[in-house]
N, C-alpha and C positions, 0 to 999 in steps of 0.2 A: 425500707422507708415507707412506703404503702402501708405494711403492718403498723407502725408506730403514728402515720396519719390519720387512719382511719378510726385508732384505740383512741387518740387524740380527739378526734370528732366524738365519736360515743360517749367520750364522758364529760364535755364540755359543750357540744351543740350536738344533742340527740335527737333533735328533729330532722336534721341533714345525716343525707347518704355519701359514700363517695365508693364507687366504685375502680376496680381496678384498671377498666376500658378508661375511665376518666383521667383517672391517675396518670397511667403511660401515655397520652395521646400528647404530642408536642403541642398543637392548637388548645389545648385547656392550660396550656401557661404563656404568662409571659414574661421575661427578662427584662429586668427594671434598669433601664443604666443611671448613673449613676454622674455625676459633673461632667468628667471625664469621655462618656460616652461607653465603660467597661460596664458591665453586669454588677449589678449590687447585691439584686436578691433575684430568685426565682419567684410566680404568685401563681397560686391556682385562688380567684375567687368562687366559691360555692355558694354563696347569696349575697344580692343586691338588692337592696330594698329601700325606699326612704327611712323605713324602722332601724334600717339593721345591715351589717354587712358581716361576711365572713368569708374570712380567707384563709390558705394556708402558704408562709413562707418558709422558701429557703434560702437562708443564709449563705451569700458568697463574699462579701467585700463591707465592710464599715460602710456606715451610711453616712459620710460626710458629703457637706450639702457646697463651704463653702470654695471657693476658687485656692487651688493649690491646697484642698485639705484642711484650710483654715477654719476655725468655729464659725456656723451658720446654722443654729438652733430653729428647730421648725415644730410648729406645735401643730394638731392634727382637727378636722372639723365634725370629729365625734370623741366622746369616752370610750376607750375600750380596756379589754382585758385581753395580755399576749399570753398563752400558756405556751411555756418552752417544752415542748414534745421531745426535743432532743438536743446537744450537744448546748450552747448558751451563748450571750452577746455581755458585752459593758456595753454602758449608757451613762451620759455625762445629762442630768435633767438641771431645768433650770424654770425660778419663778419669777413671775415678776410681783414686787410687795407695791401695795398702794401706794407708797411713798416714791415709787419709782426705782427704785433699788432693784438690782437683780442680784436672786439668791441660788447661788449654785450647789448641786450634792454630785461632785465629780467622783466618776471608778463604779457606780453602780453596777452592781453583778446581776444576773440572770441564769440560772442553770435549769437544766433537764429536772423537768417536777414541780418547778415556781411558776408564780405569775405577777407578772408585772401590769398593776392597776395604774393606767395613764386616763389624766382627765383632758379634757382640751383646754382649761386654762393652763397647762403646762406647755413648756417646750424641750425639746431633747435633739438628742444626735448619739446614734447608736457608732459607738468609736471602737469596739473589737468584737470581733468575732471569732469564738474559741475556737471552732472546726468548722472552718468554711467552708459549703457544700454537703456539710452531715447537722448543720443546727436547724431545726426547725420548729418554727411556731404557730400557732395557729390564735388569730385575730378576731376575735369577737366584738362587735363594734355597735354601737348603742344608734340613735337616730343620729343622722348630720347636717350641719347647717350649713350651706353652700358660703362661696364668699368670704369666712373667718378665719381660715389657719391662713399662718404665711410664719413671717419667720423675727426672731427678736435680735434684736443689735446688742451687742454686748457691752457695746461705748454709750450711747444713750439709754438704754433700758427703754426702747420702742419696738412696738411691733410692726412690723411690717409688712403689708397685705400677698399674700403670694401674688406674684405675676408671670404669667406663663415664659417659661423659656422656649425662644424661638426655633431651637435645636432638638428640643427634645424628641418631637415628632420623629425625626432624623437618625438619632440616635437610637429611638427603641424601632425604628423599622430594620436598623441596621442589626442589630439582636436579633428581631423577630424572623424577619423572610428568609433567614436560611433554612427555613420549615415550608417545604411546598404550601402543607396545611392550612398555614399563617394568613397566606397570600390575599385570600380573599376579603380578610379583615383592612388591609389596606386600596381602600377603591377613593381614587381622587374625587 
């Protein structure tokens, strides 16, 4: 997986390194949960910047957002480009048309070698994941504007501002501090 990260990196963001120490070290990731409080994806982010962000994931679980798995489309507060480095997801995307209308393109595929161009006026929900734990992507992400994603109703064709969930905290500590590592990133 290293191997395919790193060839992943060089030809998609060649100005970023990623080293193997980087790679293996459990502290350079963290486990996303996911509603439920299970693991969704792995992340190593590799640049944060008001410009720019870059990450690489891995795929363990669908990313549904809403309560019992039900549609809760989230749209994101940058453009980016996901190149699947390995293995692939479906994605169920969704628009919203000036007339209020939401347009959906359900079953959308992703494989190993494509890229999926997401703008932030869209919204989505990654609903399969072909080999969980072997798909991975890597996230090229344009500048971001704080405050704008959140998530669109599929009964009203509204968006909806994200609001912090009060668990999450919780949740990704419960993922993360099985890693002595980790520890220190958690200080009350």
């Amino acid at each position: 997986m290293y191997e395919t990260a790193a060839e992943g990196l060089a030809l998609h963001a060649p100005a970023l390194a990623l080293g193997w120490e980087q790679f293996i070290a459990p502290a350079s990731w963290w486990l996303v949960p996911d509603e439920s409080g299970l693991a969704s994806r792995a992340e190593l982010t590799l640049l944060e910047t008001q410009q720019s962000t870059v990450k690489i994931n891995i795929w363990l679980r669908p990313d549904l957002r809403g309560p019992g798995g039900t549609p809760l489309p989230h749209s994101h507060p940058w453009d980016f480009d996901s190149y699947i480095l390995a293995g692939g997801y479906g994605e169920d995307r969704y628009r919203l048309a000036s007339d209020g209308q939401v347009h959906a393109e359900l079953g959308v595929t992703h494989q190993h070698g494509g890229t999926n161009r997401f703008g932030r006026d869209r919204y989505h929900e990654v609903t399969r994941v072909h080999a969980p734990g072997a798909t991975m992507s890597l996230m090229v992400c344009g500048r971001g504007e704080r405050g704008v994603w959140g998530y669109l109703d599929l009964d009203t064709g509204r968006h909806r501002r994200s609001a912090p969930d009060p668990t999450f905290r919780a949740k990704l500590r419960a993922l993360n501090c099985q890693w002595p590592s980790v520890a220190p990133r958690w200080r009350p």
